[in-house]
C-alpha positions in Angstrom: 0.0 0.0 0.0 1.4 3.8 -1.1 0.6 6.3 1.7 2.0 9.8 2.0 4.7 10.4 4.2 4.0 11.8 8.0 5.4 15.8 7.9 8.5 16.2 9.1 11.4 19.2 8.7 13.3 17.4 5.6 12.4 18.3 2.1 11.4 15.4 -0.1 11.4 14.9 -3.8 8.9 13.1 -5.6 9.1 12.2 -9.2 5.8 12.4 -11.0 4.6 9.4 -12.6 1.5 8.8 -15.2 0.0 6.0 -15.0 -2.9 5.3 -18.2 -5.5 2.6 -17.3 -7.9 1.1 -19.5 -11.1 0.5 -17.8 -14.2 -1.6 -19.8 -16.4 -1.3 -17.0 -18.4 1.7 -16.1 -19.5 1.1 -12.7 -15.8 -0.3 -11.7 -14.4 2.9 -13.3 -16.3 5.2 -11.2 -15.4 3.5 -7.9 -11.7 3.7 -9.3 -12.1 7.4 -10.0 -13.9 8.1 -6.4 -10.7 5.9 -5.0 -8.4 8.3 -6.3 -10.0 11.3 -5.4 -10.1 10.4 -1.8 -6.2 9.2 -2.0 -4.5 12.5 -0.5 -1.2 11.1 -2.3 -2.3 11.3 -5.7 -3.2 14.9 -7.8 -5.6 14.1 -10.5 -6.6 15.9 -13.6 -9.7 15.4 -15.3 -8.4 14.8 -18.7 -10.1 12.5 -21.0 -8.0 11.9 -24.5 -10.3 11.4 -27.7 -9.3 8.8 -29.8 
């Protein structure tokens, strides 16, 4: 399990990372996306790419 880091007086780097998922189901994709919302580690952008 990922979970941010307690606060403390050192400076930490984080690299970003993308991760693309391809989900077929709707109802398990909007459980994913309320997951990741409610993940204080993760910044998310609502950005959909057309095909």
């Amino acid at each position: 399990m990922i979970h941010a880091p307690e606060n403390t007086n050192k400076k930490e780097v984080y690299a970003m990372k993308t991760v693309v998922l391809a989900v077929n189901d709707n109802s398990k994709f909007h459980l994913l996306v309320n997951f990741l919302r409610d993940a204080r580690f993760i910044e998310m952008k609502d950005n959909i790419a057309s095909v």
